[in-house]
VOPAGU-2260 file (C-alpha; in pm, 1 decimal, decimal comma):
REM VOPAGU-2260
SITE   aa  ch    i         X         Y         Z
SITE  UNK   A    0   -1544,4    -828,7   -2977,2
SITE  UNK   A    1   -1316,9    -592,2   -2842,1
SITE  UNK   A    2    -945,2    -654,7   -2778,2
SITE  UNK   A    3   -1023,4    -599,0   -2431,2
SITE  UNK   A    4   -1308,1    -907,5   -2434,5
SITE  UNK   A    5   -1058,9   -1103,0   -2602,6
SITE  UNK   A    6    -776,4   -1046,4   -2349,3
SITE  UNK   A    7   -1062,9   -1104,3   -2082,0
SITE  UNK   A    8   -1173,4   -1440,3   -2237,4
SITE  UNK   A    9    -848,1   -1567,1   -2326,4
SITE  UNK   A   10    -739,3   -1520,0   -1933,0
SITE  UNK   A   11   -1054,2   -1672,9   -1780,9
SITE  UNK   A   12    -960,9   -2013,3   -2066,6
SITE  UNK   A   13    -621,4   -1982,4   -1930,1
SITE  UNK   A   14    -714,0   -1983,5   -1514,0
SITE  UNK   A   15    -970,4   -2279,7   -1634,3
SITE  UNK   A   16    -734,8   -2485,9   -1843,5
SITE  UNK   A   17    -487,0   -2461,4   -1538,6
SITE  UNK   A   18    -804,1   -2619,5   -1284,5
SITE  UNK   A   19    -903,9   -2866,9   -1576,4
SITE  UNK   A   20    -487,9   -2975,9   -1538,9
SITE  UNK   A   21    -461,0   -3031,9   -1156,1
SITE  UNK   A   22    -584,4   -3292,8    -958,2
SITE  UNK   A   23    -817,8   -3326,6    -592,6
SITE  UNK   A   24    -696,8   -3293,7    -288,7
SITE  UNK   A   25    -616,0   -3597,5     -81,9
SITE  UNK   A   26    -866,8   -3662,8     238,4
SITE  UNK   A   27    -623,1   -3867,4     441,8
SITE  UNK   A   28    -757,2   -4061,0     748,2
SITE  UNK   A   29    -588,0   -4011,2    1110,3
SITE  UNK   A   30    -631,2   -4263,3    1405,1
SITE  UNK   A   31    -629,6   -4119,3    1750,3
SITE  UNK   A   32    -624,6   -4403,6    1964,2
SITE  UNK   A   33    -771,9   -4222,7    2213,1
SITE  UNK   A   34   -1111,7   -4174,7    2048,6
SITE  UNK   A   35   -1160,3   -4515,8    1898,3
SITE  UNK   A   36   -1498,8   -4433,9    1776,0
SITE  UNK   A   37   -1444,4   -4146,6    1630,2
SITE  UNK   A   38   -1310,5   -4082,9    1269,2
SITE  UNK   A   39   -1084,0   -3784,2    1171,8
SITE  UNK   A   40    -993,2   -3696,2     826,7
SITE  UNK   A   41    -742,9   -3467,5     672,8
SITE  UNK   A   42    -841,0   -3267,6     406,7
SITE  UNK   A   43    -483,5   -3185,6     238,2
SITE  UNK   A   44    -474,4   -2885,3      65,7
SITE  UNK   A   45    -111,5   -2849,1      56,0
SITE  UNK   A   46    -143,8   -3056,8    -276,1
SITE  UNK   A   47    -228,7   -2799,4    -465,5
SITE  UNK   A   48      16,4   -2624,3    -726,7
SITE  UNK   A   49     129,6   -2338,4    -497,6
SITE  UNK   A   50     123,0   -2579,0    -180,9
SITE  UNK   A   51    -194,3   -2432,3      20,8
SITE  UNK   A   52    -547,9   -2403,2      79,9
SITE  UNK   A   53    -532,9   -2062,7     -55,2
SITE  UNK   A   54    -461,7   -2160,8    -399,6
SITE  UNK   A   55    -827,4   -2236,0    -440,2
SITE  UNK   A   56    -904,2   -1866,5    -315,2
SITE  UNK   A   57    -660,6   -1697,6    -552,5
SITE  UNK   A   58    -803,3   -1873,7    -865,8
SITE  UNK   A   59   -1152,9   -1780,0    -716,9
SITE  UNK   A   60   -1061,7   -1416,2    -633,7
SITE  UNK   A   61    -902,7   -1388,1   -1005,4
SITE  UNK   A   62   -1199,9   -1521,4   -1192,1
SITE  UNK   A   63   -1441,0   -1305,6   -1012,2
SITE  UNK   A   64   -1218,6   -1010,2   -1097,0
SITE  UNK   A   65   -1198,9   -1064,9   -1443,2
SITE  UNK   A   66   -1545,0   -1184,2   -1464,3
SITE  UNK   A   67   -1600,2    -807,7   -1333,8
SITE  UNK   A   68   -1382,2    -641,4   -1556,1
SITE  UNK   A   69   -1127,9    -520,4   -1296,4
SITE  UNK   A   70    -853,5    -686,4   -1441,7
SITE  UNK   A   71    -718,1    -621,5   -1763,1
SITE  UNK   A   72    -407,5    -649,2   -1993,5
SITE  UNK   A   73    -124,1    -557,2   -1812,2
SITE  UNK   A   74    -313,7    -467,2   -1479,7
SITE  UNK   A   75     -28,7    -464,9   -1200,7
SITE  UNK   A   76    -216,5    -703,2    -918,5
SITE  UNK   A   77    -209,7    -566,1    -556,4
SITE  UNK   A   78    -250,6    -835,1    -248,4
SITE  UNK   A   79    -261,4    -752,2      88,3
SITE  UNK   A   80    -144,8   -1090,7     280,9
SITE  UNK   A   81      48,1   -1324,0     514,3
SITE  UNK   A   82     170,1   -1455,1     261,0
SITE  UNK   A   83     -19,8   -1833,9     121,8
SITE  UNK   A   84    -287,0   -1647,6     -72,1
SITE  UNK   A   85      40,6   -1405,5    -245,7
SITE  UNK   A   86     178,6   -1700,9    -361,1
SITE  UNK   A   87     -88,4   -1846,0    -531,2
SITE  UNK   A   88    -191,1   -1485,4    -667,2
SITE  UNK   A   89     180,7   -1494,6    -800,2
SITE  UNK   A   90     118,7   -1779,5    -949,5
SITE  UNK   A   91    -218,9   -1677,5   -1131,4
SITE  UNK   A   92     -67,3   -1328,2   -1224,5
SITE  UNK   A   93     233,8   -1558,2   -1388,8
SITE  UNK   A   94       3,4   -1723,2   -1556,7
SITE  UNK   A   95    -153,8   -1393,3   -1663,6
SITE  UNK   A   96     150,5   -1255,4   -1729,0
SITE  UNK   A   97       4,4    -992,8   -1486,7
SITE  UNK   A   98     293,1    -818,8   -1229,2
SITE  UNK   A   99     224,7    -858,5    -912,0
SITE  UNK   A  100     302,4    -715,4    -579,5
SITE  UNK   A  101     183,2    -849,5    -222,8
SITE  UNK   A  102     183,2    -650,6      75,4
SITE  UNK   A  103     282,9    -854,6     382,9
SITE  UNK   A  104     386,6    -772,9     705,6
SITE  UNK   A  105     783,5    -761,1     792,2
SITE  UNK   A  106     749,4   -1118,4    1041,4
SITE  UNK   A  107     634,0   -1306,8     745,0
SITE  UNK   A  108     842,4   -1600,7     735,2
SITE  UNK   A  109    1141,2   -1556,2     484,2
SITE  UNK   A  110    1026,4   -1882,6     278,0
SITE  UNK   A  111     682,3   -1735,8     174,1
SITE  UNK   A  112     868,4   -1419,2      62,3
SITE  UNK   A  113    1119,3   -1698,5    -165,6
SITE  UNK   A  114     783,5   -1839,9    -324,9
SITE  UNK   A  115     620,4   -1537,5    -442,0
SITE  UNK   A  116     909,3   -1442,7    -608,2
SITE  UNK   A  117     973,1   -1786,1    -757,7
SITE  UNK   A  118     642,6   -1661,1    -927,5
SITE  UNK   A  119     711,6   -1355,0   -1058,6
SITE  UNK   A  120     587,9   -1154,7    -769,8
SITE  UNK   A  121     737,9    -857,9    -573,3
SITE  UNK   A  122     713,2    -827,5    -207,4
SITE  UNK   A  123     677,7    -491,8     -13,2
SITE  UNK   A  124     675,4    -564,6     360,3
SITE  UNK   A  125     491,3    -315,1     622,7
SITE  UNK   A  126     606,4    -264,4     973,8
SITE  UNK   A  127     249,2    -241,4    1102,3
SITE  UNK   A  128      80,0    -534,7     996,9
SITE  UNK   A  129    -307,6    -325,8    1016,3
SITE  UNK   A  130    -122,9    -115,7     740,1
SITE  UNK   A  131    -125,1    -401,3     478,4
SITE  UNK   A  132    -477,1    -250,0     368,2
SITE  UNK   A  133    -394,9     123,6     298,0
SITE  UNK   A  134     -84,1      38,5     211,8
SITE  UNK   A  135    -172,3    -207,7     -79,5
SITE  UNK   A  136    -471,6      83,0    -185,1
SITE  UNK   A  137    -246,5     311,9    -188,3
SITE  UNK   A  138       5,1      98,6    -405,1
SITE  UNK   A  139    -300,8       7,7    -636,1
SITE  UNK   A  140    -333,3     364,8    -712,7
SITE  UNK   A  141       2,2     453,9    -743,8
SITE  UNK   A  142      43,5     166,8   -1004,9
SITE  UNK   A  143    -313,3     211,1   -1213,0
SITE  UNK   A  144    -356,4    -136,2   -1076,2
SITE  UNK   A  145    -594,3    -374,7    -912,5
SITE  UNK   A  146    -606,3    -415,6    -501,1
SITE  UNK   A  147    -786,6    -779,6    -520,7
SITE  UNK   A  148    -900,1    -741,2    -136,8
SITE  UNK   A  149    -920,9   -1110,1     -10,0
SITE  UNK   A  150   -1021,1   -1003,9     310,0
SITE  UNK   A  151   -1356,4    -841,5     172,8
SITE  UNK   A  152   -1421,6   -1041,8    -199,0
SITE  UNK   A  153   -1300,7   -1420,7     -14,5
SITE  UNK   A  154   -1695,7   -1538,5      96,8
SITE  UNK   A  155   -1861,3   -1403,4    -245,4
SITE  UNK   A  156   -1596,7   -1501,2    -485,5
SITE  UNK   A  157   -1596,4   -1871,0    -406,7
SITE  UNK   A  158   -1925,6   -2061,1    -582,0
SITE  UNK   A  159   -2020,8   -2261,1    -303,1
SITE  UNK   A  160   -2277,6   -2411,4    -431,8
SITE  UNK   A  161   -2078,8   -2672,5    -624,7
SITE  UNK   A  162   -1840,4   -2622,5    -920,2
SITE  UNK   A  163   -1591,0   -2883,9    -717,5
SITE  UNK   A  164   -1566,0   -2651,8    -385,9
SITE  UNK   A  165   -1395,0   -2785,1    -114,2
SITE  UNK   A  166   -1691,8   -2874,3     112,1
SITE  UNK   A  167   -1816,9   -3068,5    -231,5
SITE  UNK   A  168   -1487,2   -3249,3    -248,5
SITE  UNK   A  169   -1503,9   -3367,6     147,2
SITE  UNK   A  170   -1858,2   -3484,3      91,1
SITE  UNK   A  171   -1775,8   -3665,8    -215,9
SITE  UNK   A  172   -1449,7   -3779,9     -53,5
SITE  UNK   A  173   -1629,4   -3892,9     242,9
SITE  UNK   A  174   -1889,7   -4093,7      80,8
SITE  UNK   A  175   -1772,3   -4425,0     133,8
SITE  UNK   A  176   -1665,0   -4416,9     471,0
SITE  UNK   A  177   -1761,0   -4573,8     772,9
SITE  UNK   A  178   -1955,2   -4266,7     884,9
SITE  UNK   A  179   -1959,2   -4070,5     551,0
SITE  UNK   A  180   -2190,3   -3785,1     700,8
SITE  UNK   A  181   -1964,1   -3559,0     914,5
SITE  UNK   A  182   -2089,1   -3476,9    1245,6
SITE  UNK   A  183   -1840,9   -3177,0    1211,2
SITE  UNK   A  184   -1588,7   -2996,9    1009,8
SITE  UNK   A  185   -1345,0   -2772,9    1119,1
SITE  UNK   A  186   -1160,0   -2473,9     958,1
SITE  UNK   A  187    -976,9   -2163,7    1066,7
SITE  UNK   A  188   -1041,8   -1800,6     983,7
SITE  UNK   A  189    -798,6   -1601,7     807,8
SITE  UNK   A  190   -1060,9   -1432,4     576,9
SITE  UNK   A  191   -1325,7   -1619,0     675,6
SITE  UNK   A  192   -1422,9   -1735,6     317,7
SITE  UNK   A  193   -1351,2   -2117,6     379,7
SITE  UNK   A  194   -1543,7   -2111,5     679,2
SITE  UNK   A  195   -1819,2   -1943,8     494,7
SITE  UNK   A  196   -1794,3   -2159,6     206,8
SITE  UNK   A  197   -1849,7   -2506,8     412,1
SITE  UNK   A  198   -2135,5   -2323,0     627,8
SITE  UNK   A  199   -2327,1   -2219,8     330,6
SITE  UNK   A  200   -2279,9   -2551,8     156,9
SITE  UNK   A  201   -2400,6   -2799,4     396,8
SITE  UNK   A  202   -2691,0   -2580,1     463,3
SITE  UNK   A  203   -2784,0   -2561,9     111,1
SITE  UNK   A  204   -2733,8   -2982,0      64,6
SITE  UNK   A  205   -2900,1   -3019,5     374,8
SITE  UNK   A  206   -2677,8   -3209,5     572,6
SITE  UNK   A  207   -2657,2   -3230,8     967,3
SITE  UNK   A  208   -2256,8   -3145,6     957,0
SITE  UNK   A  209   -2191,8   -2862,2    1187,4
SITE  UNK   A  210   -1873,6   -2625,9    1127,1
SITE  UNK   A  211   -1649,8   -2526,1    1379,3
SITE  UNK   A  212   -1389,1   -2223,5    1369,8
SITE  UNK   A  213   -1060,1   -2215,9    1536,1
SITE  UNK   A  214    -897,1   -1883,7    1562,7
SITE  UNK   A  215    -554,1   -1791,5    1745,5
SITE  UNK   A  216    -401,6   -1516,4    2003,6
SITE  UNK   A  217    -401,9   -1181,1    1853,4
SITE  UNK   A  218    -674,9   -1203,6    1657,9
SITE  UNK   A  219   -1051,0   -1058,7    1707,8
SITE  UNK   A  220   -1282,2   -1315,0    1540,6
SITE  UNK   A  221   -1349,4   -1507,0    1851,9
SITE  UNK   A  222   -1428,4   -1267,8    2072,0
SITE  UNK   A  223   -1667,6   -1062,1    1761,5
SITE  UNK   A  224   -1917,8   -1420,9    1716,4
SITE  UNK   A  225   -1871,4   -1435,7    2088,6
SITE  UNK   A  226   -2029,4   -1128,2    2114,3
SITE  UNK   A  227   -2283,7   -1162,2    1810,4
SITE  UNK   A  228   -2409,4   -1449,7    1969,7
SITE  UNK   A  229   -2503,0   -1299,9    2295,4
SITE  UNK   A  230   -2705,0   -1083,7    2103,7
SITE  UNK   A  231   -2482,4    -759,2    2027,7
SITE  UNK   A  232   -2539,4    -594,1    1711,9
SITE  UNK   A  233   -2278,2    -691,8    1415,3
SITE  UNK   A  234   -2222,6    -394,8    1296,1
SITE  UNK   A  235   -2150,3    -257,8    1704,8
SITE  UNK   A  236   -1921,4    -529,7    1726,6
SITE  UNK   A  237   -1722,1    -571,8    1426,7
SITE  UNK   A  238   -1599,3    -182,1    1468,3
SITE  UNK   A  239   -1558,3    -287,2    1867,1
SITE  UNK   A  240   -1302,1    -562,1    1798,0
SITE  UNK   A  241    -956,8    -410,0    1690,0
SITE  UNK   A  242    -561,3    -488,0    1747,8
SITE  UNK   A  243    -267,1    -335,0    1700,5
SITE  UNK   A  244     -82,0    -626,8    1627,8
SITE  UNK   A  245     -73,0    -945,2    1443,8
SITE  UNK   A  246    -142,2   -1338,3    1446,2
SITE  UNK   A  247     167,2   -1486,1    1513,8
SITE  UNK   A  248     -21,2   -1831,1    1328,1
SITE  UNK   A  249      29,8   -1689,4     955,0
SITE  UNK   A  250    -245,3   -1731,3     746,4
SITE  UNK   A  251    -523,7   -1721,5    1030,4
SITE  UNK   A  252    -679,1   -1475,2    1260,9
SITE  UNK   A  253    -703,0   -1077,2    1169,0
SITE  UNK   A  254    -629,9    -779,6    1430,3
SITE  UNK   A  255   -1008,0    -656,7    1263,7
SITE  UNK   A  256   -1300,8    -866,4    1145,1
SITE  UNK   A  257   -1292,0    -885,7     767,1
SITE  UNK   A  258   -1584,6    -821,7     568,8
SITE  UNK   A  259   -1543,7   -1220,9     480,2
SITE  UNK   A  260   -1617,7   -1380,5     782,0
SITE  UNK   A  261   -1938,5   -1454,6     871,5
SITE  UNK   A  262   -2067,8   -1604,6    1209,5
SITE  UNK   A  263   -2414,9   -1695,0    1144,3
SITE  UNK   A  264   -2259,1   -1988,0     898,7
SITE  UNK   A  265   -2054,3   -2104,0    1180,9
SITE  UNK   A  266   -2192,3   -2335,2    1448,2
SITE  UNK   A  267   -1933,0   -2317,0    1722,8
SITE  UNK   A  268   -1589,5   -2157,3    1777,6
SITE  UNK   A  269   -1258,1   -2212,2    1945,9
SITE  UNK   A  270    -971,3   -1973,1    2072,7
SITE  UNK   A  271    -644,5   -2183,9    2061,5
SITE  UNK   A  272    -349,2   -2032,9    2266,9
SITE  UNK   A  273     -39,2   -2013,3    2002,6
SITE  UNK   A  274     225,6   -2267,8    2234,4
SITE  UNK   A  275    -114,1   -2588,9    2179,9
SITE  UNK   A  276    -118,9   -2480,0    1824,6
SITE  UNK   A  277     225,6   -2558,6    1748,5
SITE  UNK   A  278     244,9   -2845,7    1973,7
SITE  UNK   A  279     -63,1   -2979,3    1758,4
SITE  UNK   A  280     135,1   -2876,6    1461,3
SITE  UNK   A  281     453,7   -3054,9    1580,9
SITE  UNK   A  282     297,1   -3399,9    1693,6
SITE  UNK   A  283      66,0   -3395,8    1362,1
SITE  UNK   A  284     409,8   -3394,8    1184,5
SITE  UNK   A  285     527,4   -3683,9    1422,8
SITE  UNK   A  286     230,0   -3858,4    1294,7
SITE  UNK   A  287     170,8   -3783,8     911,7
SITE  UNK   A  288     589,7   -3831,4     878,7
SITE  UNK   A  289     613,2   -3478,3     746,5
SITE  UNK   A  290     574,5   -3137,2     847,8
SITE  UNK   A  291     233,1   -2925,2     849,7
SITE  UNK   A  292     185,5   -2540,6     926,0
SITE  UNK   A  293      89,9   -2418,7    1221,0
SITE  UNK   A  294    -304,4   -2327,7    1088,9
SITE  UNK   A  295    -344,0   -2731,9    1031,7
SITE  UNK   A  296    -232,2   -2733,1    1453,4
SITE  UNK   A  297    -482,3   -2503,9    1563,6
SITE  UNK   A  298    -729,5   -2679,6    1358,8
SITE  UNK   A  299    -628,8   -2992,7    1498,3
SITE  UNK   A  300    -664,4   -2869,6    1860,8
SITE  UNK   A  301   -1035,5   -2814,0    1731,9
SITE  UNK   A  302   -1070,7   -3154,4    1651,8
SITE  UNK   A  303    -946,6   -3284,6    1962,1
SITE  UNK   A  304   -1202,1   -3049,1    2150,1
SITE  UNK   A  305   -1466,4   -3192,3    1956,9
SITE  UNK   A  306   -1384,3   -3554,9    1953,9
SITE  UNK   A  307   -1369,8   -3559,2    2350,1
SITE  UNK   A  308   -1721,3   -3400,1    2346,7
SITE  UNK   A  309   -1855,0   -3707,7    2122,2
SITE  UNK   A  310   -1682,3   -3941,7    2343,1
SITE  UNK   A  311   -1816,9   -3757,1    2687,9
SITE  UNK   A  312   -2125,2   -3811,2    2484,5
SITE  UNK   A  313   -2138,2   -4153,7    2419,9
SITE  UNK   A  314   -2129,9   -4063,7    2025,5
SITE  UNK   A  315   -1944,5   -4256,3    1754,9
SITE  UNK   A  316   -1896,4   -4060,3    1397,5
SITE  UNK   A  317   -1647,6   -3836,9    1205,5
SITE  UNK   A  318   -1439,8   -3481,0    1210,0
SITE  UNK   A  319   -1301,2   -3362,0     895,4
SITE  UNK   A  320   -1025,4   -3081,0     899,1
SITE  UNK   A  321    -832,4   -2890,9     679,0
SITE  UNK   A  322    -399,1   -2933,6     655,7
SITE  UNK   A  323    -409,9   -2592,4     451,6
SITE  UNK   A  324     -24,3   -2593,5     376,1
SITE  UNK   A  325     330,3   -2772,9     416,4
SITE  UNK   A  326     554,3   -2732,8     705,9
SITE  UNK   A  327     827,2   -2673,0     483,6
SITE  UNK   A  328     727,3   -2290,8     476,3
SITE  UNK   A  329     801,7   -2293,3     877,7
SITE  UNK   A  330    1168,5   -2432,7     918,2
SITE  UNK   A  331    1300,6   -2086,2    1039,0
SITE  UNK   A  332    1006,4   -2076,6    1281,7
SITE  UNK   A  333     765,4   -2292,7    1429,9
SITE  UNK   A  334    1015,5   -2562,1    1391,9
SITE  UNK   A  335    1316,9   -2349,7    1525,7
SITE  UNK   A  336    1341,2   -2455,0    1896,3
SITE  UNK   A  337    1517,1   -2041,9    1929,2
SITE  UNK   A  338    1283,5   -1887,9    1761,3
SITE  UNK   A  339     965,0   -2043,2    1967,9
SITE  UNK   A  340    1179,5   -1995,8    2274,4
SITE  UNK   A  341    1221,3   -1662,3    2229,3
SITE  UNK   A  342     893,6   -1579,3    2161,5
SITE  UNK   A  343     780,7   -1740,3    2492,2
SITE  UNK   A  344     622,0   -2037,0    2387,3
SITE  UNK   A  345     643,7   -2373,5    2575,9
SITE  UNK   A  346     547,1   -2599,1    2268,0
SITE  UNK   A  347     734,6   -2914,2    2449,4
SITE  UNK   A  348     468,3   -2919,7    2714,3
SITE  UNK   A  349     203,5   -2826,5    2437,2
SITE  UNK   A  350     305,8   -3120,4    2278,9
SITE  UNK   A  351     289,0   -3402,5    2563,4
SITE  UNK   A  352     -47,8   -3235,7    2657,7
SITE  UNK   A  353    -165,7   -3280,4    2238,0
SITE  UNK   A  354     -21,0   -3626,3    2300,9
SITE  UNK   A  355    -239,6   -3721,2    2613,4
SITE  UNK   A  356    -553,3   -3609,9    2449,3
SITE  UNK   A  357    -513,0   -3780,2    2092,0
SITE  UNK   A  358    -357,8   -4158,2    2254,0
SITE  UNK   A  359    -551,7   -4157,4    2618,8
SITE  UNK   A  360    -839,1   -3950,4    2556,2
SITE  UNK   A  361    -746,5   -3699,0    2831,2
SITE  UNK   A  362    -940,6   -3359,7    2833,3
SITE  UNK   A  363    -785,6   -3046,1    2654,0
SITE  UNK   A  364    -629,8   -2780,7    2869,1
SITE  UNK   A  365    -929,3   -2498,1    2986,6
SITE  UNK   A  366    -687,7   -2248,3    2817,9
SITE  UNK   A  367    -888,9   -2353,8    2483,0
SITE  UNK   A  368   -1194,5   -2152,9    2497,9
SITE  UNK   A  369   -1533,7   -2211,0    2371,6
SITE  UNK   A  370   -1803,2   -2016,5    2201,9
């Protein structure tokens, strides 16, 4: 075997041994009094080591690179990102004892930069946020290194078949509740690879779940299955759809559509102005006793949507979502009165409308759009 086999084995052991170490994420039931027969579940991915959803990405994204051979011993790792998915690639790279560098634009929030470093991870910050891509190529080049590309690898590096996937876990999670068969489970798109994960999975089990998409201002992937499901050609649309600026809900939404997301796996969509998703985010954290990100309120906004169409409908059963990360990441922002203010968002009344839908049932504002 060659010593570069051997490095290549001994990392894959290493990125497994870490897995075979941590635990599931929680599913944590939610009562909306509101929607009494209706069932909503919190997937909570902010369990994991590197507190987010995107730590199952990064360990997918790294496995499929070394199962490639684009990573080897002392391979400086590129990362274009908002910042969750560079901390857990920080955290693998430690691991690796890989450098790493992620390539975020200069709004992230302060705390994100303070956990990639914690991990051994540099930070180079782009004033144009649709620069993150060249930018980390270029830096990949510059360094001999490896640009791992989340945006295009995210739907093809996660096995989601099984292998403990999140749409596994929630079905296994689910099993012995009152309605374990969601009637629908809702993500948001940052890549698009979660979304594509849980559409391809309950297709290939064969369940009736449907998955819904939630995506913010300032971002394209709304408007692109909008338009792909009118009947306009992909390819027409995805180089239609493009922003110069970015999602001001880190993690989620994209100012292009990635090569990651794909709409035929998703069943419906939502476009959730930014002021409802941190309302949602803010009474969620009123609820749960502790603060979520503002991803887990525009998800949560989906939910709502959908629970007041079961009820119109006379349906009982039960909405799984995803709380991809902690609040705790946010306490400069989305839970800075100034900050919002300044920005022009009216999250107060965001949050008494949130309230009226999830404890009276009330409809959602027509600002959330449907596709």
């Amino acid at each position: 075997m060659t010593p570069s086999r051997a490095w290549t084995n001994a990392a894959i052991r290493t990125i497994e041994a870490d897995f075979h170490r941590s635990a599931d994420t929680h599913l944590i039931p939610l009562v909306l009094p509101g929607f009494s027969g209706i069932d909503v579940y919190l997937k909570d991915e902010s369990c994991h080591p590197t507190g987010s959803l995107k730590h199952r990405l990064a360990r997918s994204l790294f496995l499929y690179a070394l199962a490639n051979g684009w990573l080897h011993e002392g391979s400086t790792v590129i990362e274009a990102s908002s910042g969750s998915t560079a901390i857990s690639e920080a955290y693998f790279a430690h691991l690796l004892g890989l450098p790493f560098i992620a390539v975020m634009p200069a709004t992230v929030s302060p705390d994100k930069i303070a956990a990639i470093e914690f991990h051994g991870g540099g930070c180079h910050l782009v004033q144009d946020p649709t620069a993150i891509y060249s930018e980390s190529e270029r830096l990949a080049r510059a360094t001999n290194g490896h640009f791992m590309d989340q945006f295009t690898y995210a739907e093809r590096a996660t096995d989601w078949r099984a292998n403990n996937n999140i749409a596994e876990s929630i079905f296994k999670q689910m099993e012995l509740e009152r309605y374990p068969e969601p009637d629908w489970i809702v993500a948001s798109a940052g890549t698009g690879g979660t979304s594509a994960t849980l559409g391809r999975y309950v297709r290939y089990r064969r369940h009736g779940t449907q998955i819904a998409c939630v995506d913010p201002e300032n971002s394209v992937f709304f408007d692109y299955y909008a338009a792909v499901r009118q009947g306009e050609d992909a390819t027409a649309a995805r180089a239609r759809f493009q922003l110069d600026c970015g999602s001001r809900i880190e993690g989620i939404g994209r100012p292009r559509v990635e090569s990651s997301f794909l709409p035929d796996v998703i069943d419906s969509m939502f476009k959730v102005p930014d002021a409802l998703s941190v309302g949602a985010m803010r009474w969620l954290a009123d609820k749960l006793g502790r603060r979520v990100g503002g991803s887990t309120g525009s998800n949560f906004v989906g939910v709502l949507a959908l629970a007041a169409q079961m009820q119109a409908d006379g349906r009982q059963g039960s909405i799984v979502t995803l709380l991809c990360d902690s609040g705790e990441r946010y306490g400069h922002s989305y839970y800075n009165d100034a900050w919002l203010a300044a920005r022009g968002l009216d999250v107060a009344a965001a949050q008494v409308q949130i309230a009226a839908v999830a404890e009276q049932g009330t409809v959602l504002p027509g600002s959330v759009l449907r596709a």
